[in-house]
N, C-alpha and C positions, 0 to 999 in steps of 0.2 A: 600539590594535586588536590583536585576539589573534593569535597567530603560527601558522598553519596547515602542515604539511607535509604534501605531499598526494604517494602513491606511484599508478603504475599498473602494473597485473599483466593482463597478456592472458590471456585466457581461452580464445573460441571467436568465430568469426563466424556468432553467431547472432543477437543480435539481445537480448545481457542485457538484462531487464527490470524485474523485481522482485527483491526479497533480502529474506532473513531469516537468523535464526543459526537452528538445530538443538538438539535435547536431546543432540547428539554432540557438539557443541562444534567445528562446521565450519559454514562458512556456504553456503546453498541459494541458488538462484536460477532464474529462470525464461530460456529463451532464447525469446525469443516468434516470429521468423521459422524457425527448422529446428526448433519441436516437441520440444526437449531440456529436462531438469532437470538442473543444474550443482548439483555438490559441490566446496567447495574447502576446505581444512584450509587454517588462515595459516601460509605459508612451506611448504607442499605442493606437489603439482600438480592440476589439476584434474579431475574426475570427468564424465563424461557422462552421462545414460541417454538414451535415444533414444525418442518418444514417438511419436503419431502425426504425421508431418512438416508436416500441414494444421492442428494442433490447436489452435496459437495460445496458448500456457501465457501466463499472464498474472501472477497475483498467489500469491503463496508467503506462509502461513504455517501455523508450529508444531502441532500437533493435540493432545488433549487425552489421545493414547494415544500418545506418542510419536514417531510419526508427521510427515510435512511432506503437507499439504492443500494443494491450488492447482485453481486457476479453468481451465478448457480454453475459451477464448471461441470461438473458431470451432469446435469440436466441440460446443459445448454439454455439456459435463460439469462432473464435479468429481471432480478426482483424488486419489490418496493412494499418498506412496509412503514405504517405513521407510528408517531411516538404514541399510539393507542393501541398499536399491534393491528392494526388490519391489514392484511398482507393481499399483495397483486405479484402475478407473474407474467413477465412476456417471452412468451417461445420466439428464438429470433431465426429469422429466413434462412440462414445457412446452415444443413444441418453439423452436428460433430463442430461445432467451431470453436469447444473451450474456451466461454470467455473468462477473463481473471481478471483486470486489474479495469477499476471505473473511477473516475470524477466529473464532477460538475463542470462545465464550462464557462467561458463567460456569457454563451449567447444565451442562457436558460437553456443548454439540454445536458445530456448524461453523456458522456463518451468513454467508451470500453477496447477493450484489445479483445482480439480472437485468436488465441494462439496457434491454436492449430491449423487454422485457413489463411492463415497469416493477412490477416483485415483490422482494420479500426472502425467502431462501432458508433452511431448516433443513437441516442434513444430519447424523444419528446416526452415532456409529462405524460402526456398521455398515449405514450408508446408506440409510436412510428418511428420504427427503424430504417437506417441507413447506415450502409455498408461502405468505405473504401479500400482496395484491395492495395499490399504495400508492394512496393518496386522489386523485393526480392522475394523469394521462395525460403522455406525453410527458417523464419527469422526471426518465429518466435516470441511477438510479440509480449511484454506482461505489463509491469506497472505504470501507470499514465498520469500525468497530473496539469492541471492551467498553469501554465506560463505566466508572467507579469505582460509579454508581449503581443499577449489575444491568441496564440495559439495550445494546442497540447502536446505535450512532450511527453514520450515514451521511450520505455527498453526494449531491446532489439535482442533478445538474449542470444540466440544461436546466429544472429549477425554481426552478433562485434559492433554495435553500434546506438547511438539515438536518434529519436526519430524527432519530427516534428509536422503535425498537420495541421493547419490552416483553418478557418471559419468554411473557406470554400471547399475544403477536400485536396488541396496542393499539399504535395508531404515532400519533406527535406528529410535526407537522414546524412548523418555524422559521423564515419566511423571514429572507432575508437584507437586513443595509440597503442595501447596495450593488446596483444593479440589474445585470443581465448579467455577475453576475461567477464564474462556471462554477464551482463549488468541487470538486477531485477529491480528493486526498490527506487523509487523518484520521488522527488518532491519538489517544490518552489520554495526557494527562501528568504526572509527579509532582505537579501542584500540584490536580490530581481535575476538572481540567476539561478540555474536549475541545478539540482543536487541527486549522485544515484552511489546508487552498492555496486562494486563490482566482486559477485561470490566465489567463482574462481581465481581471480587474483590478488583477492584479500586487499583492495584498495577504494578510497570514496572518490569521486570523479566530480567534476564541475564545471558548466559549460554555459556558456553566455550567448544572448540573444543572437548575435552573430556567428554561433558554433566553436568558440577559443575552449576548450577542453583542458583543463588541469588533471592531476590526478596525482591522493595522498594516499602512501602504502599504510595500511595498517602495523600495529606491534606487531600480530601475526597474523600470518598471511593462511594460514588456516581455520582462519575464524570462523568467514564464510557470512559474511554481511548479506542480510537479507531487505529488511526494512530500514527508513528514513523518515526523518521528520522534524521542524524544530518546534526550539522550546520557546521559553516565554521570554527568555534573554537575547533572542537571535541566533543561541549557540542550534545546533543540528546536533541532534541524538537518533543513533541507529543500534540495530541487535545483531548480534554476533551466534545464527542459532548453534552452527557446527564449538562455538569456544564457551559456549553458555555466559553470556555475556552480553552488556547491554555500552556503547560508548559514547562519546561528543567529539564535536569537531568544531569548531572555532572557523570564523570565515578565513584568517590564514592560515587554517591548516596542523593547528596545534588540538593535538588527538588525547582523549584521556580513557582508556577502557574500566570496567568494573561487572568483578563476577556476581554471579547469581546465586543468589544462597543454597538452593537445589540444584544437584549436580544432573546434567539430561535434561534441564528444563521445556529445550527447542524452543525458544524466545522467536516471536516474530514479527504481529504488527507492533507498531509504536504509535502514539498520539501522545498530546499535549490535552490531559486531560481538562474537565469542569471548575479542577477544585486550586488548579496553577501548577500540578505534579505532573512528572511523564510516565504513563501508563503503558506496558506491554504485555500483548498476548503470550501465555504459554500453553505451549500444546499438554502439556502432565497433566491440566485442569486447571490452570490459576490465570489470575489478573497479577501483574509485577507493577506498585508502587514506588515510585523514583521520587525522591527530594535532593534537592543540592542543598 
């Protein structure tokens, strides 16, 4: 079993939620209860900006100008702020559409879910939106990520499925074999195929350009996988927030979990931090440093 040393670094009591690094070479992060964006430099101190306190900041990532792009889910925006801290908001056309999960595309723009209007979202640098509405009702859209394929691939949580939409707005979706098994977290991994959580059925899922879907049971299946991501090895590391735990997954499939030093941590984003380690958000207030 690999040898894990895990550091905790306090942050804020807010409620860290997401992470990402920065084209600063500092890692961002979202405080999703007091409406703040967190900057930390490793072995720094940390940075606040202060947002609207109701906003609900959810999902951070990188922008295609520099920029750190994030989801406002109870304001209904999408924000952007430079590694200066100048922050921009965009109120998007449909009201109540909870967005949450964004990434960058290939084409230069931002692409987001709406979960509750059940739409995938476009947004330009300079913030013209476009909306496509998804094939089903009720489904729940959340985490989204670039394909190696030119398109984006997202969770379908209350559909039992993954999506995928197109450059043009053409979406595929996938169901899942597993029934009920809510999938949130996505990512793209060195090996060109897409990687997600499934948090009700305590399994990681993986599915190829042309839709072949795998799927590895966790130790336990009450863990309640949330986030994904890999590391600098190729391996994919994800958080377990309901088992307080953080694990890996190997492209065939060989799984290694490891607890958290605080018991309740509620672990959730993950990145592949600045410094070569893998960082996650905990909602208690802290940043979780990972070494193999």
């Amino acid at each position: 079993m690999t040898r894990v040393s895990i550091e905790q670094h306090t942050v804020a009591d807010g409620g860290p939620y997401a992470i990402t690094t920065g084209p600063d070479g500092a890692l961002w992060y979202t405080l999703v209860r007091s409406g703040q964006i967190g900057r930390l430099v490793p072995g720094g101190a940390p940075q606040h900006h202060q947002l609207d306190p109701a906003c609900g900041p959810t999902i951070i990532t990188p922008g295609p100008d520099g920029a750190l792009w994030f989801t406002e889910y109870q304001a209904h925006r999408i924000g952007r702020i430079t590694t200066g801290g100048t922050l921009t908001e965009f109120t998007l056309p449909t009201p109540q559409c909870g967005p949450f999960g964004i990434a960058a595309g290939s084409d230069g723009a931002l692409w987001f879910t709406e979960t509750t209007t059940d739409r995938i979202g476009r947004i330009t640098t300079d913030g013209q939106v476009t909306e496509f509405p998804l094939p089903a009702a009720g489904a729940y859209p959340s985490a989204i990520t670039a394909g190696a394929d030119g398109g984006m691939w997202f969770t379908m949580n209350q559909a039992n499925a993954i999506g995928r939409i197109g450059p043009d707005g053409a979406i595929t979706v996938h169901p899942l074999p597993t029934e009920a098994a809510a999938p949130v977290g996505i990512t793209t991994a060195p090996d060109g195929a897409v990687w997600f959580v499934e948090i009700a059925a305590g399994q990681i899922g993986r599915i190829t350009p042309d839709g072949g879907i795998t799927e590895f049971t966790l130790p336990d299946r009450t863990g309640r996988p949330h986030a994904i991501t890999p590391g600098s090895d190729g391996i994919l590391w994800f958080t377990e927030w309901g088992g307080n735990r953080v694990g890996s997954i190997t492209a065939d499939g060989v799984i290694e979990t490891h607890d958290l030093p605080t018991p309740g941590s509620e672990p959730h984003g993950i990145t592949l931090g600045p410094d070569g380690a893998l960082w996650t958000a905990l909602e208690i207030g802290a940043l979780a440093r990972l070494t193999a």
